[in-house]
Every structure is written in C-alpha cells, then in structure tokens.
N, C-alpha and C positions, 0 to 999 in steps of 0.2 A: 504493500500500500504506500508506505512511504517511498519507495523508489519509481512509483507511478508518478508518485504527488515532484517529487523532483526534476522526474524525465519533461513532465508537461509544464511544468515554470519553464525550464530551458527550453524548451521549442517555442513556447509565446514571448521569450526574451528575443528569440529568431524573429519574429513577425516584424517588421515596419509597425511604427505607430499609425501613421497613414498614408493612403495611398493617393496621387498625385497624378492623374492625366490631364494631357495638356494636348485641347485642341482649339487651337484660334479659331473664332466664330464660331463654333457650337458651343448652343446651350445644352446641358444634357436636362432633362428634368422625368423620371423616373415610376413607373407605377409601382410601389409599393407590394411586396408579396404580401398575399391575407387582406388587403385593401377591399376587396369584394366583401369580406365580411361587414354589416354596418356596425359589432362593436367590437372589431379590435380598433378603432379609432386611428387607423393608418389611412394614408390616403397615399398625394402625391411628394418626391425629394426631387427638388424644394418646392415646397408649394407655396411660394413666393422667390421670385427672381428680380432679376434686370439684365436687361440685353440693349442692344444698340442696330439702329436700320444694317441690315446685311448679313445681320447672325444668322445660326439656325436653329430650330428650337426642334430639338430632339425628342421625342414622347417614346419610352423604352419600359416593354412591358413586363415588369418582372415578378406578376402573379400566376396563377395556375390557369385560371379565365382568360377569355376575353373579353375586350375596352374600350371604348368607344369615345375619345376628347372630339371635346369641339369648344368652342367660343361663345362665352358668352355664361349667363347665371342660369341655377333651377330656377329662378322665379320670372325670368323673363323670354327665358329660353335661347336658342342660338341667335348667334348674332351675325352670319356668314360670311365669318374671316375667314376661318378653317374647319373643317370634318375631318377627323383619322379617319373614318369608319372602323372595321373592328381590325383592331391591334392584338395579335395572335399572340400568347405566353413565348418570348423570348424574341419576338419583333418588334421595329420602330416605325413611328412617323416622323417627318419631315417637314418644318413650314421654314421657311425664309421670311423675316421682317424687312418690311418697306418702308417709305416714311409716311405711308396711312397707319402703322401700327404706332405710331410715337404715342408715347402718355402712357398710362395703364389702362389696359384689358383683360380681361377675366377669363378663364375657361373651366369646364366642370367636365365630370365622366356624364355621358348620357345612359348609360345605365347603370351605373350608382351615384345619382346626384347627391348625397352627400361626401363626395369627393371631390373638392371645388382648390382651387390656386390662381392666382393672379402675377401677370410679367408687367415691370414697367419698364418701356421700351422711349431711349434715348437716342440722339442722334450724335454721334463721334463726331469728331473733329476733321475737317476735311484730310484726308492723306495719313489717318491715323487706325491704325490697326489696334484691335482689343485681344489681348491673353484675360481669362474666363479664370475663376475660380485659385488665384494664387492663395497661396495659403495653405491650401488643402494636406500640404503634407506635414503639418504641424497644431500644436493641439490634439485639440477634438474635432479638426476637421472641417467643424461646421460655420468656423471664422474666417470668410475669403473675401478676394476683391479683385475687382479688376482693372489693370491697367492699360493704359495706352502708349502703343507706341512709334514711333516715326522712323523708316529705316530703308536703303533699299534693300539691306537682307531682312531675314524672316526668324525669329525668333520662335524656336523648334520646341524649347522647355525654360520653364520658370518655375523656381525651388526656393526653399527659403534655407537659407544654412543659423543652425540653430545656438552651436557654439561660439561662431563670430559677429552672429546677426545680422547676416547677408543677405540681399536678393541675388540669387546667379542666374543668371540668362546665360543661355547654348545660343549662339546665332547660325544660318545658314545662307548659301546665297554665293553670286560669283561677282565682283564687281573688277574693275580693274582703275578704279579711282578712290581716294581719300574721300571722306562720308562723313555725316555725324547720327549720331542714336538719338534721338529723341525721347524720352521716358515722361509720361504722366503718372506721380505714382501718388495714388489716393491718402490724406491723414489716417493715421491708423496700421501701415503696413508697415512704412518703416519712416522715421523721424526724423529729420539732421536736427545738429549739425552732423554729417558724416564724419566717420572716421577717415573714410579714404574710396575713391575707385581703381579696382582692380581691371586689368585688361591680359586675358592671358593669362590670369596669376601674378603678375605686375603692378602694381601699384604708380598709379597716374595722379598729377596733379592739376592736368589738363581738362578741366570738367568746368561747365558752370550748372547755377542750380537758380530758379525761381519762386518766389511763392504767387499759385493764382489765385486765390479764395480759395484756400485750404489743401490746391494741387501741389504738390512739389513738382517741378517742369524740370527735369535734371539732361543736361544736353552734353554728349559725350561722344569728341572725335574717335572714331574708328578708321582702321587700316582694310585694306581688303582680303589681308588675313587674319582679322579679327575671329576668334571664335569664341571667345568665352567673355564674358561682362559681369562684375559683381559690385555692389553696392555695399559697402560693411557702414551699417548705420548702429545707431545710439538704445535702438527699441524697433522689434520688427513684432507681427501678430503674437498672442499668446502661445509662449515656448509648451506648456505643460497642459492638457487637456484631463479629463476622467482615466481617458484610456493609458496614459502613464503615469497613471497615479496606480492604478489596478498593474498593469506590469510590474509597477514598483513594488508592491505591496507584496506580489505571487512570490517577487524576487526574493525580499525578505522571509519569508516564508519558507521559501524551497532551503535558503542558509540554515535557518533554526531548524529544520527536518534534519538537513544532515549534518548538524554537531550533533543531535540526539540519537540517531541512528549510528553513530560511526562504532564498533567496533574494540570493545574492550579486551586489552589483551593482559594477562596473568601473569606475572613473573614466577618462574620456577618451574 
C-alpha cells in the first residue's frame, strides 16, 4: 500500500502542472463531458471569452451526446449568426468572427438550453496578430490573456517561465531584413519595470516600452535570425495554482510514507 501511495506521488510529480496550446486565432471553447446532464451543472470551457474580428471560434465536443450551438438566448431564441447543427462526441464546429460580431453575443446549446456562454468580440489593431490564452501553462490554468503582436515573423509558442518571470516567444518566418517585434502585453501578465530583454538567450538593451491605458507596447529590434524572444519582468500571472499546491502536498506525503516505511535493520 505504501509503495503504491509513493509510486503514484512520483508519477503526478511527472505530470506538467499545465498544459499550454498555442494557436493564433482560434478560440477553443469546449463542451463539457456530462454537460447533457441538467445537474451536474457543467456546461460550456469557457463559457465566457473574448476574441477579436478574424478569430475562430472552435465548439469541440467532448461529451458522450450530441450538441447543437447556435447564437443567440433560451428566451429569445437564435439569432442567425451561426448553427453547429449536431456536433458529434469528439467533433468540432467552426465560425470565423467579422466585424458584424464586434460587442458581445450570446450562444446556448439548442438542446440543453440550460447551457448558455457569451464571447465578446473586439476589433485588433490594424496589422496586429493575437496569441489566445497565455498563461495557461501556469497556475490553475484558468488565469490567461491575450496578446498582441506586430511582426513579419509568426510567433509559433508563448510560455511563461516561472523561475525568472518571463514571457518567451518561439518566432518563425524567413525575412532577409532587420524588423522590429511589436508586443501589446495586457496589465496583469507581466509588469515593468523589466529586468531585461533576452534575444537568443542574450540579453539586449535595445528595446523601448510604452504605457497605452494600461497596454505595455514593448517594441523590440529583431534580426532575421531571430528565434527566441523573452521578457524577464518584475511579476508575471499567478506562479502557484490549487493544482501545485495538491502536487505539493502528495509530495510531502509520499516523503513521510517513506521515512516510515524504510526498513529497520538489527545489529548482531
């Protein structure tokens, strides 16, 4: 029993606290397993967003049923932005926002209208691309944001490093001229003053930084072998979530199991 209870702390000490995908312009937003029932009180993740004209809004079905979104309230009924029709247990639908989606609009399940969520839909900055959900690999998960960015490469992954308080961007892309990065990064991700930006693993003091109404605008010359970009800031989202406090805890645990288990030996 006890070397069950320690085998299984060591393999959830293996686990990622969280996981982290990263795709510009989709939104993902998720059905729920057990959602069909009306009281496990699950519905849609997240069933509140924000996305920006050009995203896509992903409706991915991960109960045992089929599902049925569309736009619009139970009390008013569709409002004919979009219909999934029926969304098959392990299928998605697809919608692209316009700038007739700007503002917030509503959507519910049409066959479990007590499944309801709302997106509010912004319009980016001309010539600025959004990274969806930063954050995510820190905490709980459930504390993200999204940034904007200006570049003619393409920002492949965005991570937060949690020992030096970084954001680290991957770039991708061929250019054969000097560029500059463009970064809108929301209050709340991460804070100056800066420590420093990193290029390469390099530390650069070539950077400048603005404040727009609460954006930091941080503008940063790159090479056209640029591939790695980091921000080591002062305060980045919330380091420590429920779920490594529970690691933490198993971890302790599995220790105290085995100094009491170890193995007493006799002299003589």
């Amino acid at each position: 029993m006890y070397k069950i209870a320690i085998i299984f702390a060591a393999v959830v000490l293996l686990i990622p606290l969280a996981g982290h995908s990263f795709a510009s312009g989709n939104v993902e937003i998720l059905i729920a397993s057990g959602s069909s029932d009306p009281h496990s009180q699950l519905t849609f993740y997240s069933a509140t967003t924000s996305a920006y004209v050009g995203d896509t809004l992903q409706f991915g079905n991960r109960d045992s049923v089929s599902h049925e979104v569309v736009s619009g309230t139970p009390d008013s009924g569709p409002d004919g932005k979009f219909d999934s029709n029926a969304i098959n247990t392990g299928q998605y639908y697809s919608y692209t926002l316009t700038e007739y989606d700007v503002g917030t609009f509503h959507f519910y399940d049409k066959n479990y209208p007590w499944m309801t969520g709302s997106i509010v839909v912004q319009e980016a900055p001309i010539g600025f691309k959004v990274i969806h959900n930063v954050g995510a690999d820190v905490g709980d998960g459930k504390t993200t944001f999204d940034v904007q960015y200006q570049s003619v490469k393409n920002i492949i992954s965005a991570d937060i490093g949690v020992k030096d308080r970084s954001l680290n961007l991957v770039l991708v892309g061929q250019t054969d001229q000097n560029s500059d990065l463009v970064l809108r990064l929301p209050t709340g991700l991460i804070t100056p003053p800066f420590f420093g930006v990193q290029l390469d693993g390099q530390f650069t003091k070539n950077f400048t930084i603005s404040d727009q109404q609460g954006i930091e605008v941080v503008t940063i010359p790159i090479t056209p072998v640029t591939e790695q970009v980091s921000i080591v800031g002062t305060q980045v989202v919330p380091e420590f979530g429920p779920l490594a406090g529970i690691v933490l805890a198993i971890a302790i645990f599995a220790i105290v199991l085995f100094a009491r288990v170890r193995p007493i030996h006799k002299l003589g």
